[in-house]
Structure formats: structure tokens, C-alpha cells
N, C-alpha and C positions, 0 to 999 in steps of 0.2 A: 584553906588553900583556895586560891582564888580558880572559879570555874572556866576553862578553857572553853573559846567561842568556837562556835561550831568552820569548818572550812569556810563552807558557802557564804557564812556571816563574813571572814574573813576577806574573802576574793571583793565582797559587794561592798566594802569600806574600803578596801583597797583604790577600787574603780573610781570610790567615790571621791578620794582624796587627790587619784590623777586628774581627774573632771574636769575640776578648777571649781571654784567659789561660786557657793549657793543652788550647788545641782541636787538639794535635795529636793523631793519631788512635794510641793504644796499639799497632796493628798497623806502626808505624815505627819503633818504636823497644823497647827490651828492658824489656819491665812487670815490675816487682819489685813482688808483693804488698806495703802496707805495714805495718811493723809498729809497736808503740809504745816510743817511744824510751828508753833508759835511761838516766832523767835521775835517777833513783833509785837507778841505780848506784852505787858507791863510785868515787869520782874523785880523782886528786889532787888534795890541798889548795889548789895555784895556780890550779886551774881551777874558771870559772864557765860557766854560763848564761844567757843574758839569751832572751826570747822579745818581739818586735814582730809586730805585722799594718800591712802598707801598702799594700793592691792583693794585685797579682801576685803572688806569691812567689817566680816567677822574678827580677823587675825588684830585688830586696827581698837579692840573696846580695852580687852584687856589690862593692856601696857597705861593707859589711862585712869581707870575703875584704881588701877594700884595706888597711885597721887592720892594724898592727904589732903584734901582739899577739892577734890574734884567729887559734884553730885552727881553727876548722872552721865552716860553716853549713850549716842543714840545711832542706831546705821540708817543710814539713808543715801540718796538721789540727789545731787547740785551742781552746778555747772550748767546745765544745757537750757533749753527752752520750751522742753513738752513739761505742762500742768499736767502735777498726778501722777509720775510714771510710774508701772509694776518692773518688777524686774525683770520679766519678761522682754518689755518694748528697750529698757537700756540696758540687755544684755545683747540684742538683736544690734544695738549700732544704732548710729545717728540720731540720738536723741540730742547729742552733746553733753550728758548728764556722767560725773564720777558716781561711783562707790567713794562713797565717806562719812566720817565719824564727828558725829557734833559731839563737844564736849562741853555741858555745864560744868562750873565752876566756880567756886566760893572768893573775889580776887583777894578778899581777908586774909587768905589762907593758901596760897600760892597764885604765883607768877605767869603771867603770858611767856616768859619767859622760860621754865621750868618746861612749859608746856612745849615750848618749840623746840626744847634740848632733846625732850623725851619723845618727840615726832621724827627726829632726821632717825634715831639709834632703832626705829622700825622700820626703812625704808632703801630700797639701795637707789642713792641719787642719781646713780649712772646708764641707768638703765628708762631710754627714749620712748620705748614699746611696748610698757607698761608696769608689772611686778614679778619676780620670781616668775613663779609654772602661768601666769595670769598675764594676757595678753590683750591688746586693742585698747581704745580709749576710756572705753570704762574703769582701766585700770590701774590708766597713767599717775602720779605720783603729785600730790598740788596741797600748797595752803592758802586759805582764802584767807583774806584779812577783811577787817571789821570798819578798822581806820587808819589813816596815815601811821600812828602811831605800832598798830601789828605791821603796816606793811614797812613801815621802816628796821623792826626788830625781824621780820622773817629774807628780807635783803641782806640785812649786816650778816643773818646766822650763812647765809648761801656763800657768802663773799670768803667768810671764813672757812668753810669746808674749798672753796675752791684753790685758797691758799695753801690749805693743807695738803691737797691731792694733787695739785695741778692736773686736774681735770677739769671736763666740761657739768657742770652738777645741773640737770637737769631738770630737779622738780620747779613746777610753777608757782607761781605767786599771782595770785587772781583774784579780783573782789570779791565780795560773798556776794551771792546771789540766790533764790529762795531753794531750802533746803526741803525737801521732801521724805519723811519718814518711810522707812522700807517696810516690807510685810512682818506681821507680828510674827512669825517664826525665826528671822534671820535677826529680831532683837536678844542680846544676852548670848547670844548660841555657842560660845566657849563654854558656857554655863551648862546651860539645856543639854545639848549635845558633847559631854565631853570628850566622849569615846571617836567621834565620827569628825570632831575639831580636829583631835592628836591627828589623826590619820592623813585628815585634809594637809595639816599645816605642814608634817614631817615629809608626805608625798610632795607636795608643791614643796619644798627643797628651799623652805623659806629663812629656819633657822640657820642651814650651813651657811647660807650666800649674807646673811647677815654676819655670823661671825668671820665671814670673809672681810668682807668689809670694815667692819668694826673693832674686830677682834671678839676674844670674849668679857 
């Protein structure tokens, strides 16, 4: 029989999933300053990048990690202009920096395309002021492309939800610009943390407003 968590344990995950993203407190977990990624690196030929913002950046590894084909995802910092930031300084505002998800990728072995299908289906595009329970511009909704060629596939994909919904589909489309890896606790942490993920993600009211959206 699985052990019932004590109340208090209860209330203090509760709190923590109203919070919003990444209020776990650095003294829980193992802070790795972070650094900026190297995406400038020299990489094998079969491997890409793709970089999204949806929210959370925890909520955002998962839905990826699943692709057959895809090596690795990373959270981090991009978009804005402060070198280095903790998440402290761009959760505070005006760094100009998202929450988002670099995704390595095998392109042997899936598509940019795959990859943009399975970005919008975590995202509500309609929404100006950020994600779900997660508010302000760290949180707002974006894909950066790499080259004409992303930015022509993540236009086409936008044009076509806009056809479907006639609505206004809000996520952005933005260059990449240098991506900055988050603190060693907030990498994997659907993983690490799964008990304190559920809670997060179920409180911030992320899956209902997606199957709003989407359906199931």
C-alpha cells in the first residue's frame, strides 16, 4: 500500500505548484551556476537544435525526451540580452530572456517538422501574457529558428492554426539568439522531482487548458 504523505507535506506542494515555475528553493537541491550552451560548438553533422518557449521549462522537456530521435533537452535562458543569467535576475523582469527548451536532435531520425507539430500541442497560442498559471514575459510562448528554412516551417505551421481557429495565434517567431543553460536542479526535474512536477503542473491548470484547446 503506498504510504500516505503527511498533511503538511501536502499543503507545502500544494503551495508549491500554485507558485508557478521553479519556486523550488536552490538550498534543495544541487545549484550548478549556469553556463552558455555550446551551440556553437562543432557537432556532428546528424545533429540539430531546435530552441521553443512554452511556459515552464520544466513542463516543456518531457513531450520531447518522448521523440525517437531526439538526444537531449536542455532548460535554459534566450531571448534577451543579460550574459549569464540565474533565474533569479529573469524571473525578476527585464532581462528580455524566455524560459526554454533546446532540443538536440538526431535530423537522421526525425524532422524539424515533427518537432514544430509536437511544440504547438504544449502550448495555448492564444494566450498574450504568458502560459497557463505563469505569467509576464518570461513566460510568453516563442520559436526561435535557426534559418530561413525553420523560419519558413514555423510561419506555415502558425498560418495554419490561424486558419483553423480564426483567431489571433500569438506565439512568436524569433531568431535564435545565445541560449543560456538554467541551474543544475531545474535540468530533467519531471524526472528528479516527480512528485513536486505532478503537483506543479496539475495546479498551474496546464493540462485542462491544453485539452481545451486541443482536445484530447
Amino acid at each position: 500500500m503506498t504510504q500516505l504523505k503527511p498533511f503538511s507535506a501536502l499543503v507545502t506542494l500544494s503551495l508549491l505548484a500554485l507558485a508557478g515555475c521553479g519556486t523550488q528553493s536552490p538550498a534543495q537541491a544541487d545549484v550548478v551556476a549556469p553556463k552558455v550552451s555550446a551551440t556553437a560548438a562543432p557537432v556532428p553533422s546528424n545533429l540539430a537544435t531546435a530552441i521553443f518557449a512554452g511556459g515552464c521549462f520544466w513542463c516543456m522537456e518531457k513531450p520531447f525526451d518522448e521523440i525517437p530521435g531526439v538526444v537531449a533537452t536542455t532548460s535554459g535562458y534566450t531571448g534577451g540580452t543579460l550574459a549569464n543569467p540565474t533565474y533569479e535576475q529573469v524571473g525578476r523582469g527585464g532581462t528580455g530572456h524566455f524560459e526554454a527548451v533546446k532540443v538536440t536532435y538526431d535530423a537522421t531520425k526525425v524532422s524539424y517538422q515533427k518537432l514544430i507539430d509536437t511544440y504547438w500541442l504544449q502550448v495555448d497560442p492564444f494566450d498574450a501574457f504568458g502560459q497557463f498559471c505563469d505569467k509576464g514575459e518570461t513566460y510568453l510562448p516563442a520559436i526561435f529558428y535557426g534559418n530561413d528554412a525553420e523560419k519558413k516551417a514555423a510561419e506555415a505551421a502558425r498560418e495554419v492554426l490561424y486558419t483553423r481557429f480564426k483567431k489571433p495565434i500569438v506565439v512568436q517567431i524569433l531568431p535564435t539568439k545565445a541560449f543560456y543553460d538554467a541551474e543544475g536542479y531545474h535540468q530533467d526535474y519531471y524526472q528528479k522531482n516527480p512528485l513536486r512536477y505532478a503537483y506543479y503542473r496539475n495546479g498551474c491548470g496546464r493540462d485542462a487548458r491544453l485539452r481545451a484547446v486541443w482536445g484530447q
